[in-house]
C-alpha positions as CSV (number, residue, x, y, z in Angstrom):
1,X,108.0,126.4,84.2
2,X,104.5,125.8,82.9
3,X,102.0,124.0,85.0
4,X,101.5,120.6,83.5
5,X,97.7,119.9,82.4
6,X,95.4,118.5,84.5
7,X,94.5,115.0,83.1
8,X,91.2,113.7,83.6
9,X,90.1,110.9,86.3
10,X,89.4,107.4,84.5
11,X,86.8,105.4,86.1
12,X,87.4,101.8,85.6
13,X,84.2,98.5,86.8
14,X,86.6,96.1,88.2
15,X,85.2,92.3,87.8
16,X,87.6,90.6,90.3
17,X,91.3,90.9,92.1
18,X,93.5,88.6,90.2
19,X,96.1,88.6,92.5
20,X,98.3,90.4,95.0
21,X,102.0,89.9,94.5
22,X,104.0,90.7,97.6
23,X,107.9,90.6,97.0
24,X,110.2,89.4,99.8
25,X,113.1,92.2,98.7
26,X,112.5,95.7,100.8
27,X,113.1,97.3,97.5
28,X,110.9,95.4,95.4
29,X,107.6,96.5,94.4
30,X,104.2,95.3,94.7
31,X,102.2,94.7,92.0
32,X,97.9,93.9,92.3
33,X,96.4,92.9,89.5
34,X,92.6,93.8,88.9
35,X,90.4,92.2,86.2
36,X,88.2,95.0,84.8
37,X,84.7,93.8,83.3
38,X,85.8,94.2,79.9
39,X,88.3,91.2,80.6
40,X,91.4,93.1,80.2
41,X,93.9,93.0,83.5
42,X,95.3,96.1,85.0
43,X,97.8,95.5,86.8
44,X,99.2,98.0,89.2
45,X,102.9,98.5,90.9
46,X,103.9,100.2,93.9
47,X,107.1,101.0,95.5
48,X,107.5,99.8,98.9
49,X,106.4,103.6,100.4
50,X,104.0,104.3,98.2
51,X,102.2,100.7,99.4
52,X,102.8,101.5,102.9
53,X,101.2,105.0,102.1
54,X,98.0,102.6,100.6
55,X,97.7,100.0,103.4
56,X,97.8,103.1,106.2
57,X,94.5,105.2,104.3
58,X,93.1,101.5,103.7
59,X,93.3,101.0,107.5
60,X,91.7,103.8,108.6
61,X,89.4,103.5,106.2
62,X,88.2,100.1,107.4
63,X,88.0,101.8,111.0
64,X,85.5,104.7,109.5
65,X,83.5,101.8,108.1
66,X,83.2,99.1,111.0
67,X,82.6,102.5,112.8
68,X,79.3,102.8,110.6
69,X,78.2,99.7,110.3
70,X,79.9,97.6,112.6
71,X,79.7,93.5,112.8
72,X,76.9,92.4,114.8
């Protein structure tokens, strides 16, 4: 079977976060919702791992930060 194509990256300038909707059901997703600067609202859906995959590399990414510059 053929490789599929690479697709290119999209670079979006997000204005604000709408909103985080957390769902009380283990098998619900959870959706954020991102206001981009040209008004239009992305919003984005993860399954329960796949946000549990995002909050872990968001974590250790706030340590590598407060590392560099932390609070004083």
């Amino acid at each position: 079977m053929a490789e599929p194509p690479e697709l290119p990256e999209i670079d979006l300038d997000v204005a604000d976060v709408k909103r985080i909707a957390l769902t009380t059901d283990p098998q619900g997703e959870t959706m954020i919702s991102f206001e981009m600067a040209s008004g239009q609202v992305m919003n984005l859906m993860f399954s329960p791992e796949i946000f549990a995959k995002l909050e872990a590399m968001m974590a250790k990414a706030n340590e590598a930060q407060a590392q560099v510059s932390p609070i004083q």
